[in-house]
C-alpha positions as CSV (number, residue, x, y, z in Angstrom):
1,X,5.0,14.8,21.3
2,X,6.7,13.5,18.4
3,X,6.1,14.1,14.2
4,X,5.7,11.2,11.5
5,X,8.5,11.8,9.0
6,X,8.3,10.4,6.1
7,X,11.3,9.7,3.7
8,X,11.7,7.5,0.5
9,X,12.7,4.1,1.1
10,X,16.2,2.8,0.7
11,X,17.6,-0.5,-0.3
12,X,18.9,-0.8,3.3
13,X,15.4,-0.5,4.5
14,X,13.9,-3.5,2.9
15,X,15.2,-6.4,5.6
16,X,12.7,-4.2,8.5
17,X,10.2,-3.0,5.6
18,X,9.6,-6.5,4.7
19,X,9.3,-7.5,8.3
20,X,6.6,-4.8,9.2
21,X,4.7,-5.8,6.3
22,X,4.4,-9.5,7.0
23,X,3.4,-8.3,10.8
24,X,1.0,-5.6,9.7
25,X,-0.7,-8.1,6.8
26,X,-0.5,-11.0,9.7
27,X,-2.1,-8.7,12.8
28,X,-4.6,-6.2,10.7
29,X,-5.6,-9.1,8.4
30,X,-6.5,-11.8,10.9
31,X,-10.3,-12.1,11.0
32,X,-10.5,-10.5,6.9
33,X,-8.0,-13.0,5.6
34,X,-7.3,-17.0,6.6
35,X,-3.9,-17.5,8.4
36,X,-3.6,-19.8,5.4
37,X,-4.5,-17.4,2.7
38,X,-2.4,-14.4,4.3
39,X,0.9,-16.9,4.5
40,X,0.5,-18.0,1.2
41,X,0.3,-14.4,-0.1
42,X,3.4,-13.6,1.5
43,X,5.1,-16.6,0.0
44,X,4.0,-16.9,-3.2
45,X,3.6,-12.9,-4.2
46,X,5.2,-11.3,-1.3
47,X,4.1,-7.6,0.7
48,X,5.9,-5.6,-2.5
49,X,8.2,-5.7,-5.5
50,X,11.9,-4.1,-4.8
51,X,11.4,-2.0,-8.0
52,X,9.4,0.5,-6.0
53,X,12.6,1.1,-3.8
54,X,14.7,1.2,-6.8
55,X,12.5,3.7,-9.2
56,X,12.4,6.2,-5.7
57,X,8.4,5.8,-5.5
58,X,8.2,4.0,-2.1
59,X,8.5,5.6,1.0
60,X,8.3,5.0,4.7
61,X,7.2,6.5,8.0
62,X,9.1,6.9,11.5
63,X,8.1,8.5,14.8
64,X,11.0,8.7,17.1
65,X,13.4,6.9,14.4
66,X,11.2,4.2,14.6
67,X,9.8,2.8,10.9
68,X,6.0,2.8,11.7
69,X,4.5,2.6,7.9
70,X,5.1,2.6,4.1
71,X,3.6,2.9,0.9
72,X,4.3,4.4,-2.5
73,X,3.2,3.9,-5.8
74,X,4.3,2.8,-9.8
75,X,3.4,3.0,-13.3
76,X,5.2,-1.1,-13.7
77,X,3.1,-4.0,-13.5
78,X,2.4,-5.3,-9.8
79,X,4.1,-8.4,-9.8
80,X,0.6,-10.1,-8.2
81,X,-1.0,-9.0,-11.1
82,X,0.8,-11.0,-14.1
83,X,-1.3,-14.0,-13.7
84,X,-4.3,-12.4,-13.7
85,X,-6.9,-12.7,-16.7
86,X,-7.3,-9.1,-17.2
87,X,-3.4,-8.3,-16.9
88,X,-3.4,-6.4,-19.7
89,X,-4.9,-3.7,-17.9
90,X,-1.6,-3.4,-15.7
91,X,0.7,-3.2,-18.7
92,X,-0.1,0.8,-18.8
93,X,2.9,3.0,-18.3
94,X,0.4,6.1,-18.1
95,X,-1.7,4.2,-14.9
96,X,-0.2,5.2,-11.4
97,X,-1.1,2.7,-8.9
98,X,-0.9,3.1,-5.3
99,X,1.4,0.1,-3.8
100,X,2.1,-2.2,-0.9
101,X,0.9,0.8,2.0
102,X,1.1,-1.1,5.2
103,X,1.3,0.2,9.3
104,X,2.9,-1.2,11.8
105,X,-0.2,-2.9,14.1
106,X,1.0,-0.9,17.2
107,X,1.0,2.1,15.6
108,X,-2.3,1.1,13.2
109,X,-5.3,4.1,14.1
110,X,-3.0,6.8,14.5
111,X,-3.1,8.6,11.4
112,X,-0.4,7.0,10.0
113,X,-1.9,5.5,6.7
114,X,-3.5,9.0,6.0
115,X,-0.4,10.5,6.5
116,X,1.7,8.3,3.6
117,X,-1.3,8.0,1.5
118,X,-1.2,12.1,1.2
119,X,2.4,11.8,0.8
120,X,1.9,9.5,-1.8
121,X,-0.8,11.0,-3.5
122,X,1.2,14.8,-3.5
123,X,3.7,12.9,-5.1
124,X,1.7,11.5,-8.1
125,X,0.2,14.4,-8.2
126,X,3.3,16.1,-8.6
127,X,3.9,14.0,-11.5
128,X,1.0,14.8,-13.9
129,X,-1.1,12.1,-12.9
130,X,-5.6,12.9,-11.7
131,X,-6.3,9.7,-11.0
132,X,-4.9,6.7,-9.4
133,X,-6.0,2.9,-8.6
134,X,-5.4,0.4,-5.8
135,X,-6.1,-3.1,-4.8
136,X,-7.8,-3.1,-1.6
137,X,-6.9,-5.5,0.7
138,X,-10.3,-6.7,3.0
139,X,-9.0,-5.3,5.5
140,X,-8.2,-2.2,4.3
141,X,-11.1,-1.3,2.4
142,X,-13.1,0.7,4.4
143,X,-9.8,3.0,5.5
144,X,-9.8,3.7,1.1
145,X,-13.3,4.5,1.2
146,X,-12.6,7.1,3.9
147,X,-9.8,8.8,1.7
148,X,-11.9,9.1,-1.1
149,X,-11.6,5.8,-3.1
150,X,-14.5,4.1,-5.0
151,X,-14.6,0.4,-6.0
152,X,-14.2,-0.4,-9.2
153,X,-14.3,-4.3,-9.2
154,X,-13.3,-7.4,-7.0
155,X,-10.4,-9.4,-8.1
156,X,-9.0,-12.9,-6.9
157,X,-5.7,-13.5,-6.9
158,X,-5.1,-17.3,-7.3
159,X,-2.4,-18.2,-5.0
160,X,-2.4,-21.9,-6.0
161,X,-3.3,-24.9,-3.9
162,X,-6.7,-23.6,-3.7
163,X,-5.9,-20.7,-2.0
164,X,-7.1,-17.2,-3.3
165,X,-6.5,-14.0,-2.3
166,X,-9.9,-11.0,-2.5
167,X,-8.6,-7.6,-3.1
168,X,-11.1,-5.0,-4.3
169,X,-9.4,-2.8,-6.9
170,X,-10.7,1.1,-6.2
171,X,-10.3,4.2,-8.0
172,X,-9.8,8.1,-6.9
173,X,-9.6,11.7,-8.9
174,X,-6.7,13.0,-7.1
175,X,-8.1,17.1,-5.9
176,X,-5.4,19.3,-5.1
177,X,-3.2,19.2,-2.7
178,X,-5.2,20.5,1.0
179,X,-1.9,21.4,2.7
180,X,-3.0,19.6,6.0
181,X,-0.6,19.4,8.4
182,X,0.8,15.9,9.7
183,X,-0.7,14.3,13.1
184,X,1.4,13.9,15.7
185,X,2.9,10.3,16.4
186,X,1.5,9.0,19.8
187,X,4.0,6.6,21.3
């Protein structure tokens, strides 16, 4: 049986990181999100910003050389964020915020997402930081609660057209690090 590796992203990974994104948003958020709402997002704001690649904060997951998840995190503004009332809250260089995690649907229930969200969470760890914010996707909510993440509030992101996009933004004291050690990658 094979390991999840996980490795920070490269700018040579973004053409297949952008295309497991869109399927993971479009297969995992069907029935949480509109078809209309989720194209829109992708669009208009897109799955993640390329600074994440280019600060070294991003990383992604393979089993068998195969690229099966992501995720990372920043201190920068989310580009989603800029229009939103309250954007002032984003501006914080001292604020880590977990980014753009995503799994590929065939390989969604496997561990996966725990597995990058500890990597990304040593990692800010690592960095200074106790505590650390998302925005929850619908459909991802309930996999944050598991890890330890607590809503803080719900925010809209207007997508124009009439089209809005729910995320709920959630909070987390980071503990130390447990040391678990990675699940195996079921092909």
């Amino acid at each position: 049986m094979s390991h999840i590796e996980i490795r920070l992203a490269e700018r040579s990974d973004l053409q297949a990181l952008r295309a497991l994104q869109a399927r993971s948003i479009r297969v995992l958020g069907h029935g949480y999100y509109t078809a209309i709402q989720i194209e829109t997002f992708i669009s208009r704001v897109g799955t993640m910003d390329d600074y994440l690649v280019a600060d070294r904060t991003y990383l992604l997951a393979t089993c068998d050389g195969e690229m099966v998840g992501c995720g990372g995190w920043t201190t920068r503004m989310p580009g989603y964020a800029r229009n939103l009332p309250d954007a002032h809250r984003y501006a914080n260089r001292d604020r880590a915020t977990v980014r753009s995690v995503f799994v590929e649907p065939l390989a969604a229930r496997r561990g996966i997402g725990r597995r990058i969200m500890n990597a990304v969470e040593d990692r800010l760890r690592g960095e200074g930081f106790a505590t650390v914010e998302l925005g929850a996707t619908v459909s991802g909510h309930a996999f944050y609660r598991t890890l330890g993440y607590q809503p803080l509030r719900e925010m809209r992101i207007d997508l124009g057209g009439g089209v809005s996009f729910a995320l709920t933004v959630m909070s987390k004291t980071l503990a130390a690090n447990t040391g678990s050690r990675p699940p195996a990658c079921v092909a």
